[in-house]
N, C-alpha and C positions, 0 to 999 in steps of 0.2 A: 343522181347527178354525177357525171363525170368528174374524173381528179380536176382537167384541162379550164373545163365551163367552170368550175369554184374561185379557180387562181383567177379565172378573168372574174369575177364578179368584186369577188374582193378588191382587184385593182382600179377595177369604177367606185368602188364604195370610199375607197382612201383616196383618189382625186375629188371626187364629190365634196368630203368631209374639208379636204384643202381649200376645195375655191369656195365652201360655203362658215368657212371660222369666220373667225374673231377679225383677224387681219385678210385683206385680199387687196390683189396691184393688178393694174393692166397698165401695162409700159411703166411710166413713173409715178401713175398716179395711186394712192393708199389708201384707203381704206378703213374703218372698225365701226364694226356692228354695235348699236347703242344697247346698253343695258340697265335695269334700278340699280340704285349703289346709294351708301350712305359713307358719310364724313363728317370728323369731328374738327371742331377747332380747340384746339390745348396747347399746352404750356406747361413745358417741364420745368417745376420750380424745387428749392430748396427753401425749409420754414421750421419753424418752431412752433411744437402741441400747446398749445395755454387752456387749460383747467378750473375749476372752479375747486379750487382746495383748500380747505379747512385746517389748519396747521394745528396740530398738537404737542405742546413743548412739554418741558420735562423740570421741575424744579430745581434739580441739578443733576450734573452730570454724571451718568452710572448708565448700568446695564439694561437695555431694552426685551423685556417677554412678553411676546403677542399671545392674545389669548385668544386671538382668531385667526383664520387662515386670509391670507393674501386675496384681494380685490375679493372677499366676501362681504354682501350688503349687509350694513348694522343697519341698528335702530336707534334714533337721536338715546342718549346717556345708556347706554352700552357699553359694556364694561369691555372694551377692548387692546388693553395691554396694563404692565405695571412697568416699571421702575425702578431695580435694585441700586443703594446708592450708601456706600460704604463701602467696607473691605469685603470684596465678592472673591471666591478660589475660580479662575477662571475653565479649571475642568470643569465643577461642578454645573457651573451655569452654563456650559457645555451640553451637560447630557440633559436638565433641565427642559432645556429648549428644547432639543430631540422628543423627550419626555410629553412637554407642550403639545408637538408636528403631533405626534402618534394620538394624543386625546383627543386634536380636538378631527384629524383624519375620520376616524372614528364615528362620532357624536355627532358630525355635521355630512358626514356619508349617505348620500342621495340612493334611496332601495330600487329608484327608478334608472338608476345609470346602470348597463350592465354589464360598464367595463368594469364597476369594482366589487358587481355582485356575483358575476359569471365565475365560475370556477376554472373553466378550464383555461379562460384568458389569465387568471390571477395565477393560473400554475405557469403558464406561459411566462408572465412575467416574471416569475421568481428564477426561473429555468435560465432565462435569460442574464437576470443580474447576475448571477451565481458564474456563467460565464465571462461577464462583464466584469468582476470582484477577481476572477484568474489571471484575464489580459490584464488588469492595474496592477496586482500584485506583481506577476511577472517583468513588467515595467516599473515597480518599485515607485509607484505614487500613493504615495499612506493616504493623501487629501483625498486623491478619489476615493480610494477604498473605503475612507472612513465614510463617506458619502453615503456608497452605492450599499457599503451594510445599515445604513438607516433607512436607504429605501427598500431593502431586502424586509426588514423588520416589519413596515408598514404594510408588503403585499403580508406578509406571514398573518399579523393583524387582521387582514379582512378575509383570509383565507379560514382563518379559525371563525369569524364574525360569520361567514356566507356559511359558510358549511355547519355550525351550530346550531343552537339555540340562542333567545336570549339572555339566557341565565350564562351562557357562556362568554355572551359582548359584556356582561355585567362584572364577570370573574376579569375579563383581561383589563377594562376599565377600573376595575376595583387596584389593582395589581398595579398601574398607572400611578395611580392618584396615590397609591402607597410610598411610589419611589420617589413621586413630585416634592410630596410633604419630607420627606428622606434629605433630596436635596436644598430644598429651600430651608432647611435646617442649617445647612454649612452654611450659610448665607450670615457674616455679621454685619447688618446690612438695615436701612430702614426702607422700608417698601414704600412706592408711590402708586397707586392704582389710576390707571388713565383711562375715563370716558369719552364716547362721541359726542361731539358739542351739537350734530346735525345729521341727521339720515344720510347715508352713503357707502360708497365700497372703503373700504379699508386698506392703507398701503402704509408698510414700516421703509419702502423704495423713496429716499429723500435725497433730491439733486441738488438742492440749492435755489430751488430758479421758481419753489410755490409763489412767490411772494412777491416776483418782481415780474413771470411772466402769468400773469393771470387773466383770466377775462374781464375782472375789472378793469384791469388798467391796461390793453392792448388795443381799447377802441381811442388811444387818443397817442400812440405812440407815434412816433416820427422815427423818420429813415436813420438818423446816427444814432438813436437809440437801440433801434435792433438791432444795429449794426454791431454798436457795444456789446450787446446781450451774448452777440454769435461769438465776438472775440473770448469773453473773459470767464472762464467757465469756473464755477466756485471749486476753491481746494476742499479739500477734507478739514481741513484745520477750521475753515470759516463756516462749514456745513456744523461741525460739533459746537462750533461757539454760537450758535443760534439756540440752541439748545431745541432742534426742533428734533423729536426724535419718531413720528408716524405723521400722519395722516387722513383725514378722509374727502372724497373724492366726489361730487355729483356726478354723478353716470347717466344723466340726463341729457347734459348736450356737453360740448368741446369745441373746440377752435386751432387755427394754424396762422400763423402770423410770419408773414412772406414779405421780401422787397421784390419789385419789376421796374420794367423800364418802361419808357413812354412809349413804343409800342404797344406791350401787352398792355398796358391800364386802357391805352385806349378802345381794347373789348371788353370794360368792365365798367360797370354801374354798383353804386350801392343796394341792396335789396334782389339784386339778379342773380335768380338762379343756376347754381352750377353744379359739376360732381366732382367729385375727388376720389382719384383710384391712388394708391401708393405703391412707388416701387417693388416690383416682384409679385405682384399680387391682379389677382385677376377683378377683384372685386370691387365696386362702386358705391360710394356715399352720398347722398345729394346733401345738398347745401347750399347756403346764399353767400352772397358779399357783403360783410356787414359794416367794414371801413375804410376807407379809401384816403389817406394820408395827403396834407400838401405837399406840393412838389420840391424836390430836394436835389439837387446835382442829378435834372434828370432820370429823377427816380420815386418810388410811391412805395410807400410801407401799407400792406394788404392783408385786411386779417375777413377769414372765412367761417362762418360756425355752422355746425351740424348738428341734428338732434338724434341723429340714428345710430342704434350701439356699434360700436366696434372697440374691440379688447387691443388691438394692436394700440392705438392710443393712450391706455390706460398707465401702459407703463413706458412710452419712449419720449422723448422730449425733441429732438431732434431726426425728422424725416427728411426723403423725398420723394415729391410725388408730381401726378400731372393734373394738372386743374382742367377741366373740361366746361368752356364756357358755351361752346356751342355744335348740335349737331342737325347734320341737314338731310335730307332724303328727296332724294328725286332720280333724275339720268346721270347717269355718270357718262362723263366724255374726256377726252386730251385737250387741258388746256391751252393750246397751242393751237387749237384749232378753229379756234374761239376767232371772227372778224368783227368787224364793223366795216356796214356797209349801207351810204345814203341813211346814215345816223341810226342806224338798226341793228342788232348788235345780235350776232346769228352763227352759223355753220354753212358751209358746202355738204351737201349731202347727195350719194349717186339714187340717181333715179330712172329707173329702166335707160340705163346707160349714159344717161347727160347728168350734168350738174345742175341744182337747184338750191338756192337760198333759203334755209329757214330762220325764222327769229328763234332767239331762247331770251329766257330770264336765268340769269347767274343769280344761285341762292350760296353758294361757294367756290370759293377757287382758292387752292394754294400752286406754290411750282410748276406741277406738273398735270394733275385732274383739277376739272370743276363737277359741282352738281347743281342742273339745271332744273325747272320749274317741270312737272310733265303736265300736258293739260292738253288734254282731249280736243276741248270744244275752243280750242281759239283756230283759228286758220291760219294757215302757211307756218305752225308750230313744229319745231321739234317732237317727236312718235317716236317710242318703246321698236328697239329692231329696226328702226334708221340705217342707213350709210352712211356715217359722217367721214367726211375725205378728209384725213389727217396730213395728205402732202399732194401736191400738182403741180408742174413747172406753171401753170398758169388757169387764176380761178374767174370762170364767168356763168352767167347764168345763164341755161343753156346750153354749155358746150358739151359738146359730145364726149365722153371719156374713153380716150382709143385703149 
């Protein structure tokens, strides 16, 4: 084929592709091609996590050692923390705890994970802190440093664990449990051993808020109440004078407890299914509405619960997210284009060059798109790849579109 004959083919092929898109005009009138689409209806809120949490207090006030790792499931009277409560050296109980992380690391290390059985990731990681332990020192932050050499410790632990025997996880465990008993020695001190009162995950992570924002009492809260909740966030001083010092957690289900306004409540029903995705995150929870508050200045206190895991909940108290109460599937069009006509509620769409009327069913609309009903078998419906005339100086049925 000639250079000549290619350049023209192409330039029929990119006219072609123009008058046959998405958008096309003949004089002033416009055009777009109908396509499937879906839409959601949601609602960006701000709310509070409420949990089902099981408070563990402390006889008196002293030093807290877990003796399990963070949001690990116990088993109802499980021995999971103690207590020190007396004159404690606060180094000691320092390295203690460290001492604790590294046991129970260890002891509760999954053979099935292979980021912590994999050697050459565990070398990775060390390679890394090791860099990470220069840039802190360099910048003269001891806190970090003293950090990142306790997670330096923990790779070195599983690095000797994977690559040994278990006479070997036995020697560094033995070697542990030596220096434990070492410190818990300096300790003039009387121990309190703390069990779980209930099956659940394990959290020493204590806001203030187990006990006033919970799923007991969030199915009957009213608007100035949450409202309270969101202003008044407990200090430190009233979190220790509770003496609450862990934790545990049903990881069964959770809840979010929101205010809206009389618009949004009125796409909401008790029992109606919804989802919830949380800021930054791609991912989706289903869930129902499980309360719906009287009305208050205009306003509805809304709590939601879900029964499907998510770990982002476990530890934040305060999110925001978008509640998804409804989504629609069908034709997508401009809603703008949208008439009524002899009480029939339709589109202009071109048809072998004149204008024609068809009906739709609006199943949504916001601003700007609706999605309409698609369906085959009615007559004189809205059809998949329509023309719907988005602009005309003037619409009839009928008219020829110059």
């Amino acid at each position: 084929m000639k250079k000549g004959s290619a350049k023209f083919l192409i330039t029929v092929l990119v006219i072609f592709m123009i008058f046959s898109g998405i958008s096309s005009m003949r004089g002033n009138t416009k055009t777009q091609i109908v396509f499937s689409g879906q839409m959601e209806k949601s609602f960006n809120l701000e709310g509070m996590v409420a949990r089902s949490e099981t408070v563990i207090k402390s006889p008196e006030k002293g030093i807290l050692e877990s003796k399990v790792r963070e949001n690990e499931y116990v088993k109802k009277n499980k021995h999971v923390a103690s207590v020190y409560i007396g004159d404690i050296d606060e180094e000691a109980s320092k390295k203690l705890s460290e001492i604790n992380h590294r046991i129970s690391e260890l002891t509760t290390q999954n053979t099935s994970d292979t980021h912590s059985n994999d050697a050459h990731k565990i070398e990775e990681g060390i390679t890394s802190k090791i860099n990470d332990i220069i840039m802190a020192s360099n910048a003269r932050n001891a806190e970090k440093v003293s950090s990142l050499k306790e997670d330096l410790r923990l790779l070195a632990d599983k690095k000797t664990a994977s690559a040994g025997s278990g006479a070997d996880m036995s020697a560094i465990l033995t070697e542990l449990q030596s220096q434990k008993e070492y410190y818990e020695k300096q300790f003039n001190s009387t121990k309190y051993d703390l069990t779980a009162p209930t099956p659940g995950l394990y959290s020493s992570s204590i806001d203030g808020y187990e006990e006033t924002v919970s799923e007991s009492k969030i199915n009957n809260i009213t608007v100035s109440e949450y409202q309270t909740l969101q202003k008044k966030k407990p200090t430190k001083e009233e979190i220790e004078a509770a003496d609450t010092v862990c934790k545990i957690i049903n990881n069964y289900q959770w809840s979010i407890i929101t205010v809206v306004n009389d618009s949004t409540a009125s796409n909401l029903e008790v029992g109606q299914k919804v989802y919830i995705r949380f800021s930054g995150s791609d991912s989706e929870y289903s869930a129902k509405i499980s309360y719906i508050s009287p009305k208050e200045s205009n306003k509805y206190a809304v709590a939601v619960i879900s029964t499907e895991n998510c770990d982002y909940v476990l530890s934040t108290r305060n999110v925001n997210f978008e509640l998804i109460c409804g989504r629609y599937s069908g034709l997508k069009i401009p809603g703008d284009a949208i008439q009524v006509r002899n009480d029939k509620t339709g589109v202009y769409v071109s048809e072998n060059s004149y204008m024609r009327f068809k009906e739709i069913n609006v199943l949504y609309k916001d601003g700007k798109t609706a999605i309409v009903e698609q369906n085959n078998n009615k007559e004189n419906y809205l059809l998949l790849y329509d023309k719907v005339i988005t602009h005309a100086k003037e619409y009839a049925e009928g008219k020829k579109i110059e």
